[in-house]
PASEBA-1860 file (N, C-alpha, C; in nm, 3 decimals):
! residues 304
1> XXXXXXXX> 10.514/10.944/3.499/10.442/10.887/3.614/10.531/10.889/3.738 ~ 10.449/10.917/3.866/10.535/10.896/3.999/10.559/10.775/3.993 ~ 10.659/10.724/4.134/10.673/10.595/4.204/10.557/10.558/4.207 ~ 10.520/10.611/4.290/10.350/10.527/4.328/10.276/10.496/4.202 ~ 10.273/10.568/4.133/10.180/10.523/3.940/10.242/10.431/3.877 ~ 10.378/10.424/3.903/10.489/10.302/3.851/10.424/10.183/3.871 ~ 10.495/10.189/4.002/10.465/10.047/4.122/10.241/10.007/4.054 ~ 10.222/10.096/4.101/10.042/10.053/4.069/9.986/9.992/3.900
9> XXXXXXXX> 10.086/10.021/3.827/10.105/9.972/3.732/10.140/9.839/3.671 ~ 10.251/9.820/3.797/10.335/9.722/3.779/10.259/9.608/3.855 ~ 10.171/9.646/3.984/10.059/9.538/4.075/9.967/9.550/4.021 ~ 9.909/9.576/3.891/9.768/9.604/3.843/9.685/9.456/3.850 ~ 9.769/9.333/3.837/9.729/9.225/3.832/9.696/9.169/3.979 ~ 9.782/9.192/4.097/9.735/9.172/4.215/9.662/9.283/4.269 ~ 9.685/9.363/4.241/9.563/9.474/4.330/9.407/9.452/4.296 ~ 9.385/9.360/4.126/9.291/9.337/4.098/9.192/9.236/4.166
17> XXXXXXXX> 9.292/9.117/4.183/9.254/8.993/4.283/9.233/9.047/4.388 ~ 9.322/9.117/4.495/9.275/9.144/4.602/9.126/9.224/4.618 ~ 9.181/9.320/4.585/8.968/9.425/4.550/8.881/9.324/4.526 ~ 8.889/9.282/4.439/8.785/9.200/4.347/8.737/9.116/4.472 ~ 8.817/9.036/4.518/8.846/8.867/4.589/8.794/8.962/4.723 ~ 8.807/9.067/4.782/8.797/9.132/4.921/8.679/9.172/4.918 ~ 8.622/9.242/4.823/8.513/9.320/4.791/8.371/9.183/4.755 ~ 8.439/9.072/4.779/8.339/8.975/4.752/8.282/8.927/4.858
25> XXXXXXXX> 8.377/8.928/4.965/8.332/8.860/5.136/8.206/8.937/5.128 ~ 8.186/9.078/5.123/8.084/9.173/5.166/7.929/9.167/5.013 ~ 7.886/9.072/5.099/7.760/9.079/5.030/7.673/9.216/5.029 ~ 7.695/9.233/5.158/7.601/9.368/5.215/7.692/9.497/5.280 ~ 7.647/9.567/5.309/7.768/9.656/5.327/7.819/9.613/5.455 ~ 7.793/9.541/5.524/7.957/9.537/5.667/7.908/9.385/5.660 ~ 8.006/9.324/5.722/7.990/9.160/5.744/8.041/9.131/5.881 ~ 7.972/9.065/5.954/8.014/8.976/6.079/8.165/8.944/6.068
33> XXXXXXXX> 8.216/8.921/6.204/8.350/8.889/6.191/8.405/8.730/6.278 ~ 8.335/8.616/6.160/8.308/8.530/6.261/8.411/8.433/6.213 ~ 8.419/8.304/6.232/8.544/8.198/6.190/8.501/8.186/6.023 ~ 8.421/8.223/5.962/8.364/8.139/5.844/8.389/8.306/5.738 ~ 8.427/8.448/5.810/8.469/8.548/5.737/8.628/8.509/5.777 ~ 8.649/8.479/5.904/8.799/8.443/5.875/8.873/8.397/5.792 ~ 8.798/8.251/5.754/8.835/8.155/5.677/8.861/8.194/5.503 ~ 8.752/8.265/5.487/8.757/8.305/5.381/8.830/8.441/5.325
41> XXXXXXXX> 8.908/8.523/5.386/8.968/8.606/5.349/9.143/8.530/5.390 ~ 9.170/8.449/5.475/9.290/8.365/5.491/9.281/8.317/5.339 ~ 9.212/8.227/5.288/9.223/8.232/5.135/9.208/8.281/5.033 ~ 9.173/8.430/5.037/9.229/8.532/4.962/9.359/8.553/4.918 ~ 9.397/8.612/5.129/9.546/8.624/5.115/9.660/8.576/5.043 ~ 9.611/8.379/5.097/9.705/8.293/5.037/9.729/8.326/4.888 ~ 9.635/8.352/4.805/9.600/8.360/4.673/9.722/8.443/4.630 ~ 9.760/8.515/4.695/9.832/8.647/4.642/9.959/8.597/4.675
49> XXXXXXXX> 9.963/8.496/4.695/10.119/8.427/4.762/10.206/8.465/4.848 ~ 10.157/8.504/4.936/10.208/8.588/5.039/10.256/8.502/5.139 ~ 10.197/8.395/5.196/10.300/8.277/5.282/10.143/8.275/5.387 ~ 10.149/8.116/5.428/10.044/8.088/5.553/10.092/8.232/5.662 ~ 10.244/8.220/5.661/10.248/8.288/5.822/10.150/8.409/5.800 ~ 10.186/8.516/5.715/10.130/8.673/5.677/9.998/8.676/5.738 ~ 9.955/8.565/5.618/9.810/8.572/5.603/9.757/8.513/5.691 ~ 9.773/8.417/5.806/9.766/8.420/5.972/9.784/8.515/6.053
57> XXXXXXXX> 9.852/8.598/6.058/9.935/8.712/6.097/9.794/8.793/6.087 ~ 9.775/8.816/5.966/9.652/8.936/5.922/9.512/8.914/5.951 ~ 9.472/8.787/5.963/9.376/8.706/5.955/9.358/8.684/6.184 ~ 9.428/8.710/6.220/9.458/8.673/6.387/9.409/8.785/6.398 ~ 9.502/8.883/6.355/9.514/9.066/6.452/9.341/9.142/6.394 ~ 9.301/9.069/6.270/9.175/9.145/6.215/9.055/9.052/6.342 ~ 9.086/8.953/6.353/8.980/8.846/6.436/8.996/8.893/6.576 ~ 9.142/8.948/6.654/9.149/8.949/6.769/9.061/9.127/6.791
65> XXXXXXXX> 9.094/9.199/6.695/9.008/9.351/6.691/8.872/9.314/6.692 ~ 8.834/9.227/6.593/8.658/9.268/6.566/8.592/9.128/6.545 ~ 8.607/9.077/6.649/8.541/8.913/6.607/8.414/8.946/6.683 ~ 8.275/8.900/6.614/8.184/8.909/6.675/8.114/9.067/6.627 ~ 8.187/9.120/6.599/8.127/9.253/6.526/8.151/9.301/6.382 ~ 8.089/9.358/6.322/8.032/9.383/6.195/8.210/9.483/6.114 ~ 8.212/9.453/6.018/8.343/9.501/5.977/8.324/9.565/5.828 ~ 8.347/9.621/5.777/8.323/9.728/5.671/8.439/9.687/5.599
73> XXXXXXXX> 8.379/9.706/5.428/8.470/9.644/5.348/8.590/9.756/5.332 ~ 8.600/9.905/5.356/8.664/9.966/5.348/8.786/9.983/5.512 ~ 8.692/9.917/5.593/8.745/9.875/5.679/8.866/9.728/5.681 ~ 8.834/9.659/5.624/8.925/9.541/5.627/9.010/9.588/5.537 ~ 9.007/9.680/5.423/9.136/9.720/5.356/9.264/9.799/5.404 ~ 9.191/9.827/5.495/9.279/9.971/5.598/9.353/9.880/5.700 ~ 9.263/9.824/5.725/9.380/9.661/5.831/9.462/9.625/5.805 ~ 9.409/9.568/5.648/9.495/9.480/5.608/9.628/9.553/5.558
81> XXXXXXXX> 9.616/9.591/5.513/9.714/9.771/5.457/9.804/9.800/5.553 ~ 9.767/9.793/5.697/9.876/9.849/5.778/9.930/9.714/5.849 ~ 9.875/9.619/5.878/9.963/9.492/5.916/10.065/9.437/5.792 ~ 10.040/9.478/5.673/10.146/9.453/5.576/10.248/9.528/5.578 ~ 10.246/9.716/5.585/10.333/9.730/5.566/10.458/9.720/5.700 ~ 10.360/9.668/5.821/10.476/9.654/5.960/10.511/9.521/5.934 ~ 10.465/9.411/5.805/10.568/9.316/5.826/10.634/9.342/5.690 ~ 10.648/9.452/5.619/10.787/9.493/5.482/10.833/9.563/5.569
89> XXXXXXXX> 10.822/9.647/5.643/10.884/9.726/5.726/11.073/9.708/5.696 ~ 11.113/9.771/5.694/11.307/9.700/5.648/11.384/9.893/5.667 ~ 11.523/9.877/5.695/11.567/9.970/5.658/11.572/10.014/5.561 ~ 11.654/10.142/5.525/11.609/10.164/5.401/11.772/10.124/5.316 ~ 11.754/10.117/5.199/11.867/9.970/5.193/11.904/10.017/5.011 ~ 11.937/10.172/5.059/12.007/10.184/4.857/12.104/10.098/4.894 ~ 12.173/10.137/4.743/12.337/10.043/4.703/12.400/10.098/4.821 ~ 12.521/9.995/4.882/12.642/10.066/4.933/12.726/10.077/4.844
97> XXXXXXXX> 12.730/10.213/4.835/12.861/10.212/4.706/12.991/10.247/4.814 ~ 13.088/10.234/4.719/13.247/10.256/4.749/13.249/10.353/4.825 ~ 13.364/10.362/4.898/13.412/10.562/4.932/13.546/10.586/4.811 ~ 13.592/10.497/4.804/13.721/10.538/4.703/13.774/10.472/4.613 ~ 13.650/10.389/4.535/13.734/10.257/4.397/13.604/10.242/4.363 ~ 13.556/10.179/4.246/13.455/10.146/4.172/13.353/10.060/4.232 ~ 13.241/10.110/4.253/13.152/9.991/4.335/13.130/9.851/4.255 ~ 13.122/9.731/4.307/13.103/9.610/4.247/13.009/9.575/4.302
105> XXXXXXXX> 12.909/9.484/4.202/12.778/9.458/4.221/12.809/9.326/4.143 ~ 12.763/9.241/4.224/12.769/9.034/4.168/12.615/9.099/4.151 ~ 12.585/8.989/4.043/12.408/8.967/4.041/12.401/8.843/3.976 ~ 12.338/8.770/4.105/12.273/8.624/4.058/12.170/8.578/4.076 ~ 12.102/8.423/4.046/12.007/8.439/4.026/11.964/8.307/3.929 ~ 11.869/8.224/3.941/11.886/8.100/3.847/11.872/8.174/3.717 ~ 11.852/8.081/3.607/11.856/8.086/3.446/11.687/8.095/3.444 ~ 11.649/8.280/3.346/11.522/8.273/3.376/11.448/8.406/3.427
113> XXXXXXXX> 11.514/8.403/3.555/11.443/8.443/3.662/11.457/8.619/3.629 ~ 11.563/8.675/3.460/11.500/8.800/3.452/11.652/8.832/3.504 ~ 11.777/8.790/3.553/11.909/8.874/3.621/11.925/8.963/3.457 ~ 11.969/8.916/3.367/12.037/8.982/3.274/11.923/9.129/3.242 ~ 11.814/9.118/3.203/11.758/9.262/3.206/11.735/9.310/3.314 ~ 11.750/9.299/3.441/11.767/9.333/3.598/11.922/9.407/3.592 ~ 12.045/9.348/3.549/12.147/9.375/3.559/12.143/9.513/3.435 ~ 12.065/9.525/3.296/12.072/9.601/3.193/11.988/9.761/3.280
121> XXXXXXXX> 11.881/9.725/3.349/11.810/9.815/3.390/11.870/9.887/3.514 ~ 11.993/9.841/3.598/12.052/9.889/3.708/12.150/10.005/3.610 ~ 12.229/9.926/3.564/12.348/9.983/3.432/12.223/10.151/3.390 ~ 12.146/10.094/3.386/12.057/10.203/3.311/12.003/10.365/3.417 ~ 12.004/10.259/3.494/12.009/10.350/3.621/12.071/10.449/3.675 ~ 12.201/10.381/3.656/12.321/10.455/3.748/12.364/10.532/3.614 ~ 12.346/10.484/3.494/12.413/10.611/3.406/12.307/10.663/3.387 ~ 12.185/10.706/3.368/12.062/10.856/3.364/12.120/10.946/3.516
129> XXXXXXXX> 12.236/10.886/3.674/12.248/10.919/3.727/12.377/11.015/3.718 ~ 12.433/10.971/3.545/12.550/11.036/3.547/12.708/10.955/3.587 ~ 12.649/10.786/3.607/12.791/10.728/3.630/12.821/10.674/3.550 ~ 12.972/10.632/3.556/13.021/10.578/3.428/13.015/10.420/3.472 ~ 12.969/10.342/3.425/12.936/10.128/3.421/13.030/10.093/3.324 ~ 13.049/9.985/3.391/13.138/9.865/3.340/13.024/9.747/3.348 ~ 12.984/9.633/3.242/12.973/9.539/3.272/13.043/9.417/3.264 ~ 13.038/9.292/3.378/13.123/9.202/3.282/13.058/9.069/3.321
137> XXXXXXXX> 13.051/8.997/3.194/12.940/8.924/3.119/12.994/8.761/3.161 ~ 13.022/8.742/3.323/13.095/8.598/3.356/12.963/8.483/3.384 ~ 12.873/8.512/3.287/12.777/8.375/3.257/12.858/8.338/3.091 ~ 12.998/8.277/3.153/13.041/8.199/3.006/12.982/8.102/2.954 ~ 12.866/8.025/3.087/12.802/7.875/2.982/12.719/7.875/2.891 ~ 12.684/8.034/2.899/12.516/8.078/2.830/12.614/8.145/2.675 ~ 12.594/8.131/2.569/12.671/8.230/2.482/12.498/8.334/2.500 ~ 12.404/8.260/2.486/12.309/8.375/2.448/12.324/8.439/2.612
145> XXXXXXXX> 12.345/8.469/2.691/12.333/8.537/2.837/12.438/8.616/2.762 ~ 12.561/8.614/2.703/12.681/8.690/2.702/12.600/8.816/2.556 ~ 12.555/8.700/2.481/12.495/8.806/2.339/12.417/8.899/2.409 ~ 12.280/8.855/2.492/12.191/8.974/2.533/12.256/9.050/2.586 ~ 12.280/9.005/2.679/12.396/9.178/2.766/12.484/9.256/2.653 ~ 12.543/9.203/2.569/12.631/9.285/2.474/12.508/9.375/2.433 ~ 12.438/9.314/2.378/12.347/9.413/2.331/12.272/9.506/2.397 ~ 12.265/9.512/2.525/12.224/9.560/2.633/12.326/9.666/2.608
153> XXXXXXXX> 12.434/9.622/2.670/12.530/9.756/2.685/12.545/9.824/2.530 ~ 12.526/9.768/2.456/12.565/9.853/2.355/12.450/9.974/2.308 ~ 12.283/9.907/2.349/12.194/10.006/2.374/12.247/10.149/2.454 ~ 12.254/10.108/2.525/12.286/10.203/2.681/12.380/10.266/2.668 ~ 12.505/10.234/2.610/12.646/10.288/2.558/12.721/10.289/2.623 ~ 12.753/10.134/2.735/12.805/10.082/2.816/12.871/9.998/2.789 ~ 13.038/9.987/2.855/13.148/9.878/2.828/13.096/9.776/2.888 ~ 13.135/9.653/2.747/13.127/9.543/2.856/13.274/9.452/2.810
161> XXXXXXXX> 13.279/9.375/2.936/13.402/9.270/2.953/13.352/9.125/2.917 ~ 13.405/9.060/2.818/13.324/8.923/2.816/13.457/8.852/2.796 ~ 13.387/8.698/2.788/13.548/8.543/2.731/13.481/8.431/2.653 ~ 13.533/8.471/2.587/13.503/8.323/2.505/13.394/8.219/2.554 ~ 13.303/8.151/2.570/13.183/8.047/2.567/13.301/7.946/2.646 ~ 13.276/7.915/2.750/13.305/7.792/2.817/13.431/7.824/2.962 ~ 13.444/7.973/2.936/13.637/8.051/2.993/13.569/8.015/3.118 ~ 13.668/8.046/3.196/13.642/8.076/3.316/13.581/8.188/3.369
169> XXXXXXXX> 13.436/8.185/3.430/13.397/8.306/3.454/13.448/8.387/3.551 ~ 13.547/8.344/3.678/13.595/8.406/3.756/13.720/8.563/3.705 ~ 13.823/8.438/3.598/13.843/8.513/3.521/13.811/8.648/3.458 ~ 13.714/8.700/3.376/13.612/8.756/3.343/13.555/8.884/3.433 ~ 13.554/8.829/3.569/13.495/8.871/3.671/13.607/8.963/3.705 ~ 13.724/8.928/3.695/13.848/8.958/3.720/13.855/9.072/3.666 ~ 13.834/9.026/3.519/13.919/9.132/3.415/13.831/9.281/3.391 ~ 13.688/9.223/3.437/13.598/9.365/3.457/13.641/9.414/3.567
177> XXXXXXXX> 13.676/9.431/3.658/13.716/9.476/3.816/13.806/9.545/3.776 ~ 13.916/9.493/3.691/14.058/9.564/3.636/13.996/9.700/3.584 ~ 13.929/9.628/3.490/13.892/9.750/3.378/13.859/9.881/3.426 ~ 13.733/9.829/3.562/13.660/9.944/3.595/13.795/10.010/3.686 ~ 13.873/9.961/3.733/14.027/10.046/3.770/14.053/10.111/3.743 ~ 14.133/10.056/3.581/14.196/10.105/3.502/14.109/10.304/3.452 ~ 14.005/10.204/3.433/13.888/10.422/3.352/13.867/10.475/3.443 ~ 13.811/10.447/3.594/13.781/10.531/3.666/13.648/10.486/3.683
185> XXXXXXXX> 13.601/10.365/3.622/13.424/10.337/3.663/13.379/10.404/3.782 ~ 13.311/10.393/3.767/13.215/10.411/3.933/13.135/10.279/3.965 ~ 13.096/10.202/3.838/13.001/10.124/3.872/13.072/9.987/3.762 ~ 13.083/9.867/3.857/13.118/9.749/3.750/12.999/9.675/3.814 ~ 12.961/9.567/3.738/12.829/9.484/3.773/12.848/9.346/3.719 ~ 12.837/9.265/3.784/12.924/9.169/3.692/12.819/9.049/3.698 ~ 12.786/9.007/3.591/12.673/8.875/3.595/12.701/8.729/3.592 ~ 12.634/8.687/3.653/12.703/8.544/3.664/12.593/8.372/3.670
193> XXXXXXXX> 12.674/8.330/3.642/12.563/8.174/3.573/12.478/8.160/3.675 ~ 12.347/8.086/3.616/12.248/8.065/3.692/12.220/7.876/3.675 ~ 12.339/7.835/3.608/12.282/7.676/3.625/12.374/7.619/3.588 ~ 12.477/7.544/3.626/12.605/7.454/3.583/12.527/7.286/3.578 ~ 12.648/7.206/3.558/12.599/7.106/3.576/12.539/7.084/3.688 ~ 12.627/7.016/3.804/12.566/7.063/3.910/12.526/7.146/3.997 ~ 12.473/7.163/4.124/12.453/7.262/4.211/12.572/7.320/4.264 ~ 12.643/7.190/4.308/12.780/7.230/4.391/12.879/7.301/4.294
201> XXXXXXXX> 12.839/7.281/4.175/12.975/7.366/4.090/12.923/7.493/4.095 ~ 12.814/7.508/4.112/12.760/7.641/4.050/12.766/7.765/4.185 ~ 12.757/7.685/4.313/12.772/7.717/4.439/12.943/7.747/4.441 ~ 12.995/7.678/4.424/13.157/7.687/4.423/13.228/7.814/4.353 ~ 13.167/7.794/4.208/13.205/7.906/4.113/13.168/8.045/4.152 ~ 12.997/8.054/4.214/12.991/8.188/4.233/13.080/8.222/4.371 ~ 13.130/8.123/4.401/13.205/8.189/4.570/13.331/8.248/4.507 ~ 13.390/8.148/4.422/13.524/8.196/4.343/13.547/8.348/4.325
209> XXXXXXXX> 13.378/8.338/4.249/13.413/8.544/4.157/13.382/8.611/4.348 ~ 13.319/8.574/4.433/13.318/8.636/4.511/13.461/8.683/4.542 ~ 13.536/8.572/4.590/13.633/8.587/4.644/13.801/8.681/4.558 ~ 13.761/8.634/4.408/13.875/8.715/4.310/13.811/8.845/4.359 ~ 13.706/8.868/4.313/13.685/9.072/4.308/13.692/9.107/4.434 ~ 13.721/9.075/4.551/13.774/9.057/4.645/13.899/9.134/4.728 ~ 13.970/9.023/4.616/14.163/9.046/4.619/14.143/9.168/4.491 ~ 14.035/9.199/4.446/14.076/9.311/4.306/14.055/9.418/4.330
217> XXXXXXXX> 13.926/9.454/4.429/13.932/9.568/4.499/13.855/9.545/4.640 ~ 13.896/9.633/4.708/13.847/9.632/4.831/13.762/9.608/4.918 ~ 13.678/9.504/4.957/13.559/9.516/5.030/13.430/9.449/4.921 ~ 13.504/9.430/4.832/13.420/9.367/4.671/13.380/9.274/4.687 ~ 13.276/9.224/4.647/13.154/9.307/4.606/13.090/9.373/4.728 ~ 13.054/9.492/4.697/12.991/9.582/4.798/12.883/9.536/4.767 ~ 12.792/9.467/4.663/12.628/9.436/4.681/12.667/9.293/4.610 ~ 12.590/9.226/4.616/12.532/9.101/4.618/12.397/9.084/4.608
225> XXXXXXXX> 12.354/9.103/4.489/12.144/9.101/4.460/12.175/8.997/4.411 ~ 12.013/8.926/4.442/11.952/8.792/4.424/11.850/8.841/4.338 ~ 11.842/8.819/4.231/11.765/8.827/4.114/11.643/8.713/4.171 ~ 11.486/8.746/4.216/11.414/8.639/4.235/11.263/8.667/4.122 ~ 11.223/8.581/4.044/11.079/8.601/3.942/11.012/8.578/4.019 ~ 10.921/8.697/4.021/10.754/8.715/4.119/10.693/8.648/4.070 ~ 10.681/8.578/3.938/10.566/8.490/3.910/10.575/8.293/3.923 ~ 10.688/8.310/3.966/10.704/8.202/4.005/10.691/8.185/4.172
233> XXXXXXXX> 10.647/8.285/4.211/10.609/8.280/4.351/10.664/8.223/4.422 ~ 10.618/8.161/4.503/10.728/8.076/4.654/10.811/7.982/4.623 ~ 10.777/7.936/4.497/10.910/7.802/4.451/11.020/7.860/4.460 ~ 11.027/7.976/4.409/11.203/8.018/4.432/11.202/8.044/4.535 ~ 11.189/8.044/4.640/11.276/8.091/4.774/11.339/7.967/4.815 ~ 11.307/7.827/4.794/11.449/7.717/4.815/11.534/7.733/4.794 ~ 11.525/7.771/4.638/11.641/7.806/4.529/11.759/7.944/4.604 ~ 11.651/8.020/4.573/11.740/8.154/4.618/11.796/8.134/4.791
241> XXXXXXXX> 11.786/8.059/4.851/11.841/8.039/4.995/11.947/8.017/4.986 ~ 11.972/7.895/4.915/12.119/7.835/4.860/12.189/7.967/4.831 ~ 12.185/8.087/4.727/12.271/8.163/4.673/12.285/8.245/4.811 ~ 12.159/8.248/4.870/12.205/8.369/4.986/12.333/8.314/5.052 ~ 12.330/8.179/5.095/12.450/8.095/5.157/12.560/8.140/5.106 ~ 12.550/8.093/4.931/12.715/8.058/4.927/12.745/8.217/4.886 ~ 12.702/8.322/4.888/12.759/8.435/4.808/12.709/8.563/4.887 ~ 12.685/8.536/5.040/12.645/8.654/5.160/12.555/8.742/5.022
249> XXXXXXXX> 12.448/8.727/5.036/12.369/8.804/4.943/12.334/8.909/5.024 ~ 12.322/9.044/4.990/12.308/9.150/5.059/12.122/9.231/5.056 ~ 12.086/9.177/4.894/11.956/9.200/4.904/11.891/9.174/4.758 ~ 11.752/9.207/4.780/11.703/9.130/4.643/11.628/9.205/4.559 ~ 11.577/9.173/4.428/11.541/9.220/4.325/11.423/9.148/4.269 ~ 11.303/9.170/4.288/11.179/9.094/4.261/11.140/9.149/4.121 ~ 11.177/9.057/4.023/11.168/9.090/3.875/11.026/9.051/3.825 ~ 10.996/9.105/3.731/10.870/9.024/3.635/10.735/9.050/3.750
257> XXXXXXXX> 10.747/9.104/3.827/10.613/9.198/3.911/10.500/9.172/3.826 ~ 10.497/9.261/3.711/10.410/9.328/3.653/10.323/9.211/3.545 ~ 10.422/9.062/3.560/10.342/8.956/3.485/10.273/8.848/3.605 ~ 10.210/8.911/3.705/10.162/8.826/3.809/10.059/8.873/3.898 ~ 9.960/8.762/3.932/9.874/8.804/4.051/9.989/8.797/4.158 ~ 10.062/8.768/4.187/10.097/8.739/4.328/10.175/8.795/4.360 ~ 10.155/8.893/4.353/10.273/9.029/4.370/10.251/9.010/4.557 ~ 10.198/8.903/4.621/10.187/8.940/4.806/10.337/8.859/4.799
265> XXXXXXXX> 10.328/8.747/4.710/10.521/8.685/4.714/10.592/8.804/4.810 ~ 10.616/8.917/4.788/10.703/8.978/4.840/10.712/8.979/4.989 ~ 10.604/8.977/5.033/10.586/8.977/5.204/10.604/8.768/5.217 ~ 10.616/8.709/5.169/10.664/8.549/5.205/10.832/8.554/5.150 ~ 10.873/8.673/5.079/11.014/8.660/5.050/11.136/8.724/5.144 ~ 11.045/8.843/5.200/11.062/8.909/5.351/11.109/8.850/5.435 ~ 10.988/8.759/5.490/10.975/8.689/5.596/11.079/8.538/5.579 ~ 11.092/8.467/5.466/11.158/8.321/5.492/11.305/8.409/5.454
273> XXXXXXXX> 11.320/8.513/5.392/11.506/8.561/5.377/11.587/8.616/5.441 ~ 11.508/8.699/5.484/11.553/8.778/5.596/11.655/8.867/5.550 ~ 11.616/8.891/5.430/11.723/9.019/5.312/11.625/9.110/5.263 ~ 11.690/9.240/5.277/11.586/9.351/5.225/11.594/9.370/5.077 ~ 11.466/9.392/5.030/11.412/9.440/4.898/11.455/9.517/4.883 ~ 11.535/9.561/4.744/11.577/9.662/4.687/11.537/9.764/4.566 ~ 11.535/9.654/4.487/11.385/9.674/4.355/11.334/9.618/4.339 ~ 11.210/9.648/4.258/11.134/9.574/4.207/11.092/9.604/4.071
281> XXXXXXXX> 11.151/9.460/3.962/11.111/9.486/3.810/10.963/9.548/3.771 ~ 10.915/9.665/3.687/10.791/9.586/3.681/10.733/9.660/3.511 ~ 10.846/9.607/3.471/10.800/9.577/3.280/10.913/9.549/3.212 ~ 10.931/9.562/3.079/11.065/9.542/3.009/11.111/9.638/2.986 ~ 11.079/9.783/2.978/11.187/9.874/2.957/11.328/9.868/3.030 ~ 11.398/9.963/2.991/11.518/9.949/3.068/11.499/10.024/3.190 ~ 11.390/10.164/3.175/11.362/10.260/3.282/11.242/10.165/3.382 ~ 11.226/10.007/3.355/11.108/9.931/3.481/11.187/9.913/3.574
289> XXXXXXXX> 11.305/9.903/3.639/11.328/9.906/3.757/11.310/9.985/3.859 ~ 11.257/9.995/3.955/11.246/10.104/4.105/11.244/10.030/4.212 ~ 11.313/10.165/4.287/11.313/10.087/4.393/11.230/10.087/4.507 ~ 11.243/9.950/4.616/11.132/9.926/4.669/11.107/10.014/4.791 ~ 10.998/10.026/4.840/10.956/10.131/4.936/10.817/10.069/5.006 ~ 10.799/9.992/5.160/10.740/9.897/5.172/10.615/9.981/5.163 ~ 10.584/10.118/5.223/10.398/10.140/5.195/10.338/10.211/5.084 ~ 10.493/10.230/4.990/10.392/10.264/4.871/10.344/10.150/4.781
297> XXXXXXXX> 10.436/10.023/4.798/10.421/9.899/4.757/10.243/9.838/4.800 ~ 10.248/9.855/4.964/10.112/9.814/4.924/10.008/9.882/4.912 ~ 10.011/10.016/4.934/9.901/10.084/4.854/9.881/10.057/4.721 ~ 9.974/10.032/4.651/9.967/9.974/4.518/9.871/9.835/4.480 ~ 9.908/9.738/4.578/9.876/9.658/4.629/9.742/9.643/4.594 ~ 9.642/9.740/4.637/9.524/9.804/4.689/9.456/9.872/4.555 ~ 9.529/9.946/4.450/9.508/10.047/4.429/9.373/10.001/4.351 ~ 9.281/10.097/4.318/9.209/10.094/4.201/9.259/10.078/4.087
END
C-alpha cells in the first residue's frame, strides 16, 4: 500500500464520523448556509477533537464565503479540506541527523501513551534504511518497559543497553551514547520514564539524560519526540506541555491513530504546541509508523 492507503487506513475511524456526521447536515442535495447549518457542523468538527479554535476557524471562513446561499455537500468537503490543511501546514521536519557521530534520539512520553512500540517502530525504520541502532532502555522504574524493548530489539536484531530495575537512568543513557561510539551506530534512541513518583522528579531526571548525552556527544540529542496517544485526545496536551518545557522537545509522534474517531486531535495538537508532527502510529506492526505529511493526512481524513 502507498502513504496515502496507509494513513486512510489508519483514519478509517475518523474519516467515517466525518462523511457520515457531514453527509447528514444535507437532507437534500445543497443546504442553506444559515447560523443553525453553522451550528451544526461546529459540532461535528468538535467531535473529531480537533479544538473550539479549528473548528471556529472552519466554521467562520465557510459562513463568511456562503452565508445565505445554498452549499453542496461535496462542496463543504472541499472547504473544509483546504482550511485544514493551511492550519497543518508545518515545514517539512525529517530527523536531524548528525554530520559526524551517531544521531541521538530521547523519546518521551507518559506511561501508556505507546513510546516503547513508537521507539521499536523508528529502530525499525532506520534499519529497512540500512542503519546500524543502538537502543538504550533508561525507563529503569518499569522492569516490564525494559523487558518489551529487549524483546523489541531482539525481533529487529538490534543492540540494546539496559541497568538493573531501579539504576539510574541517566546512567544508562550514558552508556548507550558510549556504545553507539564505540561500533560506529548511526542511530542510538534512548527511552525514558514516563511516571516517577513525582512530577518534579520525573521533569528533573529527563533534563539529566538530556544534559549527560550532551557532554557524550555533540549537539545530543539531535531529536527530542514527544510520544502523544490520539485516543486520548486533548487530555494529553497538558501533560505533553510540561515535557516540551523541561526537555526542548523538537517534535511529535501521534501514536494509536488507527484506534480512534478523533484522529482531528492532530490539528488541536498543532495549534496549542507549536511542534511539528513527525509521525504518525497507525497499527501495531513494527512497519505502522509514517511519516506525517499535512494534505495527505487529511484527505485521509475524508477518504471513503
Amino acid at each position: 500500500m502507498g502513504l496515502l492507503d496507509r494513513i486512510k487506513q489508519g483514519l478509517k475511524k475518523t474519516a467515517q464520523l466525518l462523511r457520515t456526521d457531514v453527509r447528514d447536515l444535507f437532507k437534500t442535495q445543497g443546504r442553506l448556509v444559515d447560523q443553525a447549518f453553522l451550528d451544526e457542523l461546529f459540532e461535528i468538527l468538535i467531535r473529531t477533537d480537533m479544538g473550539v479554535q479549528a473548528a471556529q476557524q472552519i466554521v467562520d471562513q465557510i459562513g463568511d464565503k456562503y452565508r445565505n446561499r445554498v452549499i453542496e455537500w461535496n462542496q463543504a468537503i472541499e472547504e473544509i479540506k483546504t482550511i485544514l490543511k493551511q492550519l497543518l501546514k508545518q515545514p517539512e521536519s525529517p530527523i536531524k541527523f548528525a554530520e559526524n557521530s551517531p544521531t541521538v534520539i530521547m523519546v518521551c512520553g507518559v506511561n501508556g501513551c505507546g513510546k516503547t512500540t513508537t521507539i521499536a517502530k523508528l529502530a525499525n525504520m532506520f534499519r529497512s534504511e540500512g542503519k546500524q541502532v543502538i537502543l538504550g532502555a533508561a525507563d529503569t522504574f518499569r522492569a516490564a518497559a525494559v523487558e518489551q524493548l529487549s524483546i523489541w530489539a531482539q525481533r529487529l536484531g538490534v543492540e540494546i543497553v539496559t541497568g538493573v530495575q531501579g539504576s539510574d537512568p541517566a546512567a544508562v543513557a550514558h552508556r548507550a551514547a558510549t556504545r553507539a561510539l564505540e561500533t560506529g551506530a548511526d542511530i542510538c534512541i534512548v527511552d525514558t520514564a514516563g511516571r516517577l513518583q513525582t512530577h518534579q522528579n520525573l521533569m528533573r531526571e529527563l533534563s539529566k539524560i538530556h544534559r549527560v548525552l550532551g557532554k557524550q556527544i555533540p549537539s545530543a540529542p539531535h531529536e527530542v519526540l514527544l510520544v502523544l496517544d490520539a485516543t486520548t485526545g486533548q487530555n494529553g496536551i497538558s501533560q505533553a506541555k510540561h515535557f516540551r518545557d523541561a526537555v526542548n522537545c523538537t517534535g511529535l509522534v501521534l501514536a494509536k491513530l488507527d484506534g480512534t474517531a478523533k484522529g482531528g486531535v492532530v490539528v488541536a495538537i498543532r495549534q496549542q504546541m507549536g511542534l511539528p508532527v513527525k509521525f504518525v502510529g497507525v497499527g501495531e506492526k513494527a512497519e505502522d509508523l509514517l511519516p506525517f505529511d499535512a494534505d495527505t493526512f487529511v484527505e485521509a481524513m475524508f477518504a471513503d
